[in-house]
Each structure stands twice: as structure tokens, then as C-alpha cells.
C-alpha positions as CSV (number, residue, x, y, z in Angstrom):
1,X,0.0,0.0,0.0
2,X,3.0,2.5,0.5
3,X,4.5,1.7,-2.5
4,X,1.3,2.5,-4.0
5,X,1.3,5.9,-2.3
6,X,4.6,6.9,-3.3
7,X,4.5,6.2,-7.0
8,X,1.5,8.1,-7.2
9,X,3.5,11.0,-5.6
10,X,6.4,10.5,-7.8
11,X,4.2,10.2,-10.8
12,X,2.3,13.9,-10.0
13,X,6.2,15.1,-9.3
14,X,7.0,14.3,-12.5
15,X,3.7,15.8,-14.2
16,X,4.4,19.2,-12.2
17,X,8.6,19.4,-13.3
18,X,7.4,19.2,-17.4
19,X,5.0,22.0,-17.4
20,X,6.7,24.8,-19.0
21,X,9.8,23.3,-20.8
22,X,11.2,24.4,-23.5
23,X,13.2,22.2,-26.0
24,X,16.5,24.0,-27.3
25,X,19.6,22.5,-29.3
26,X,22.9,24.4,-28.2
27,X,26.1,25.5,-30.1
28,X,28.6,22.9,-28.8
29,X,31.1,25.8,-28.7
30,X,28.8,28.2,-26.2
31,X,28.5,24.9,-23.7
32,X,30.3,25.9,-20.6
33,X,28.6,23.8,-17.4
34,X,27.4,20.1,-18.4
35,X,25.7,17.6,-15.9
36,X,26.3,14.0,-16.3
37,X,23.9,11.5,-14.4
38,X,24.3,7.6,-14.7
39,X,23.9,4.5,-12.8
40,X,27.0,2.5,-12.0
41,X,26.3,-1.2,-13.4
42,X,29.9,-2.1,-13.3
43,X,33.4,-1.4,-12.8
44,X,34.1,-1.3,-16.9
45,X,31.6,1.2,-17.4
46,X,31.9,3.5,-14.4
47,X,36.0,4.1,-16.1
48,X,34.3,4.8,-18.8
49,X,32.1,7.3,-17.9
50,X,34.6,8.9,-15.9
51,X,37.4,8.7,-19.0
52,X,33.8,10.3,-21.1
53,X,33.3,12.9,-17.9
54,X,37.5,13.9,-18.3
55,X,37.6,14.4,-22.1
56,X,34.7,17.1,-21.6
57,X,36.3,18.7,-18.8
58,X,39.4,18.7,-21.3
59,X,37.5,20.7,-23.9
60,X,37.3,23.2,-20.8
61,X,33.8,22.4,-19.7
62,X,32.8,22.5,-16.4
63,X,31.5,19.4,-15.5
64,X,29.4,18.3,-12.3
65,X,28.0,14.4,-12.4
66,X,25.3,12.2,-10.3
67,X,26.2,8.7,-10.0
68,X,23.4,5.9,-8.7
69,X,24.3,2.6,-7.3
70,X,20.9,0.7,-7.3
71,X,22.1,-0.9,-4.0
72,X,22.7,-0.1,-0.2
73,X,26.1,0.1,-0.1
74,X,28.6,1.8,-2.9
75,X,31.0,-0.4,-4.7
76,X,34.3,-0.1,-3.1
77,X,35.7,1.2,-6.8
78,X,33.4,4.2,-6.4
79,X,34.8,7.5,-4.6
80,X,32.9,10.8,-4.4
81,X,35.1,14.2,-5.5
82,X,33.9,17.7,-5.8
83,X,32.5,17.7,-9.1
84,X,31.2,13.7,-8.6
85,X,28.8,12.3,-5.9
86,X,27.4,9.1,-5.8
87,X,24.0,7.6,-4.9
88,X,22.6,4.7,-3.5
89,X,19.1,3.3,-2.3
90,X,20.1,5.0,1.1
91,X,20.0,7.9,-0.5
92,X,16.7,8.3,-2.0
93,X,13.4,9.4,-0.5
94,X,10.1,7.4,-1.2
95,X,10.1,5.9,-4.8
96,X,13.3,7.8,-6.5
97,X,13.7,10.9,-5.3
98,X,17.4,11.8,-4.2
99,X,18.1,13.1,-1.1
100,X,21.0,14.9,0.3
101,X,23.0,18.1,0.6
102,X,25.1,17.4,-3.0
103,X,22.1,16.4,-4.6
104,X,19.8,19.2,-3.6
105,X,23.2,21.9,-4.6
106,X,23.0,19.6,-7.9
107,X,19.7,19.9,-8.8
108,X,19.5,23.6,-7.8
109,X,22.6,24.5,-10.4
110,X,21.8,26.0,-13.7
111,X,23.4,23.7,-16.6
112,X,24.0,24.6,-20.6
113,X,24.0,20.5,-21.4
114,X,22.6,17.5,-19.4
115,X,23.9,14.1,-20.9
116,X,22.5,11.0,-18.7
117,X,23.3,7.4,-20.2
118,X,20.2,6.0,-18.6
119,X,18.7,3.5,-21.8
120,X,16.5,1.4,-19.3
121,X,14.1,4.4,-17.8
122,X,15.9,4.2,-13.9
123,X,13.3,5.7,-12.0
124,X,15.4,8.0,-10.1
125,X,17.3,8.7,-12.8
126,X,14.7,9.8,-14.8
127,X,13.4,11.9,-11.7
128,X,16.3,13.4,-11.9
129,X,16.4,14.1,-15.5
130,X,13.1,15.8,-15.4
131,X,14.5,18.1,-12.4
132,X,17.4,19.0,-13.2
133,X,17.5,22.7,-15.2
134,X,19.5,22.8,-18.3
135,X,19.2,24.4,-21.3
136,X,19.6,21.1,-23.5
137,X,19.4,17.7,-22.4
138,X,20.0,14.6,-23.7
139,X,20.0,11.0,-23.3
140,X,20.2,7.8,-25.2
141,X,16.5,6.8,-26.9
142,X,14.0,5.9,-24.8
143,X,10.1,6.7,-25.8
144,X,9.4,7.7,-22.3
145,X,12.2,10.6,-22.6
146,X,10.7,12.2,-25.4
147,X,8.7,14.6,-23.0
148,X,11.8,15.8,-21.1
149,X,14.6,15.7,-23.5
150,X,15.9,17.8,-26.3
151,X,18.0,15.4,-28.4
152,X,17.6,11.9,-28.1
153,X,20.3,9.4,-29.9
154,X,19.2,6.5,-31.0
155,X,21.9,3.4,-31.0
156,X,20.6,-0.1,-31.0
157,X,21.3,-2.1,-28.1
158,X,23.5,-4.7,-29.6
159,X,26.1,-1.6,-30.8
160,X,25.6,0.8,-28.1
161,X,28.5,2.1,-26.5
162,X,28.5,4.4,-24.1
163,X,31.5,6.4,-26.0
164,X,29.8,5.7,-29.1
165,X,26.6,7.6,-27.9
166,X,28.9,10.6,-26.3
167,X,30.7,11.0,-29.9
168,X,27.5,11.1,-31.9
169,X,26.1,13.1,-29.4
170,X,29.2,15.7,-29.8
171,X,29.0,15.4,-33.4
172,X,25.5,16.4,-33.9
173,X,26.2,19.1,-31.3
174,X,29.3,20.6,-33.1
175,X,27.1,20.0,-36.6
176,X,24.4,22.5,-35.1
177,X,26.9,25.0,-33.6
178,X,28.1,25.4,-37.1
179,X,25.3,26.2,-39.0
């Protein structure tokens, strides 16, 4: 019966956060402050996100990430910095909504970009994708997205990569900054 009760509150959060957005594309080059949410599956893919996370910050973009660990306890490969916190079921309130001083500073913060590499429709993952305020955001395709995001890329599963999905997603971004 709670269960009930808090997907029903976390479904009328979600109506309320896609009211009055906007979609926009943005000029790869005028990007300065990107968010990057994902879950952590794996050991593999958490180096890669975080080898994805460095390039960007490379190509002098500020970068501030949202990891989620759909577990009680962090894998012992995972280690929170200043521009990257992690989250685990401790963490979240009710259904999927993240909790916490770093994640309420993290949803608060105005970003250009938000790229999540959720392709499975995470619940608090896509909570937080709905919150969070950024000028463009994008994500892997997922029907359910289409409401929320601004660029969707679409990679079959069998192929999908998650560097694959952040150079298409650069490509098409540096395509539109110059035209």
C-alpha cells in the first residue's frame, strides 16, 4: 500500500517538473557547465564514464555528475570528489527521489548541457532528469524521454557504447553550432 502511495506521488512530481519546458539544441562551442547522471552497473563502465566525464572537462567544460548505485552500499571502486557524488538506495526518499546536501546543490545548479546514459528508464534517474534545469538535455532513446529531452540518440542495443553515444552526441552538437 506505500508503495502505491509513493509512485503516485512521484508520478504527480514528474507531471508538475514538465510544465513549462522548452526544447532547445545548443552551439557545442557556447556549452560551458554540463551535468552527467548515470547509474553505476559495473566497474568497466563507471572508467568509462569517468574517462567520457575527463575528455569534456578537457574541452574546458565544467562538469558536475550524479552517479546511482541501485544498491545499499557503494561499490568499493566508487569515490565521491567535488564535481562527482554518488548515490545509493540510502539515498533516496520514497520511490526515486534523491536526497541529500550534494544532490539538492546539484539539482539547484543551472546547466547549458545534461547528458544521462540511462537507456532502461531508472526511475530515479529519470526523476532526476526531469529536475534538473538545463538548457539542453539529452539522453540515449527511450520513448518515455521524449517529453523531457531535447536530443535523443538513438543506438541499438546490440552496438551501443556508451563512448559511441557521447561522440554522436558531440557530433551532432558541433554539426548545429556550425550552422
Amino acid at each position: 500500500m506505500i508503495g502505491y502511495f509513493q509512485k503516485r506521488a512521484y508520478e504527480k512530481a514528474l507531471k508538475s517538473l514538465c510544465a513549462d519546458r522548452k526544447a532547445s539544441i545548443l552551439d557545442f562551442n557556447k556549452i560551458k557547465n554540463i551535468a552527467v547522471i548515470f547509474e553505476v552497473t559495473d566497474e568497466t563502465s563507471y572508467v568509462e564514464i569517468l574517462g567520457i566525464i575527463e575528455e569534456l572537462r578537457k574541452q574546458q567544460k565544467k562538469i558536475a555528475a550524479l552517479a546511482y548505485f541501485d544498491g545499499k552500499k557503494l561499490p568499493e571502486y566508487s569515490e565521491d570528489s567535488l564535481s562527482l557524488s554518488h548515490l545509493s538506495k540510502n539515498d533516496i526518499k520514497g520511490y526515486a527521489f534523491p536526497k541529500g546536501e550534494y544532490a539538492d546543490n546539484f539539482f539547484a545548479a543551472d546547466y547549458d548541457l545534461l547528458i544521462s546514459f540511462d537507456r532502461r528508464k531508472t526511475a530515479v534517474l529519470y526523476y532526476s532528469f526531469a529536475k534538473i534545469t538545463a538548457k539542453c538535455k539529452a539522453v540515449p532513446y527511450h520513448s518515455e524521454y521524449e517529453k523531457y529531452a531535447d536530443f535523443m540518440i538513438s543506438i541499438d542495443d546490440e552496438n551501443f557504447d556508451n563512448i559511441l553515444y557521447v561522440k554522436e552526441l558531440m557530433h551532432y552538437l558541433h554539426n548545429f553550432s556550425n550552422k
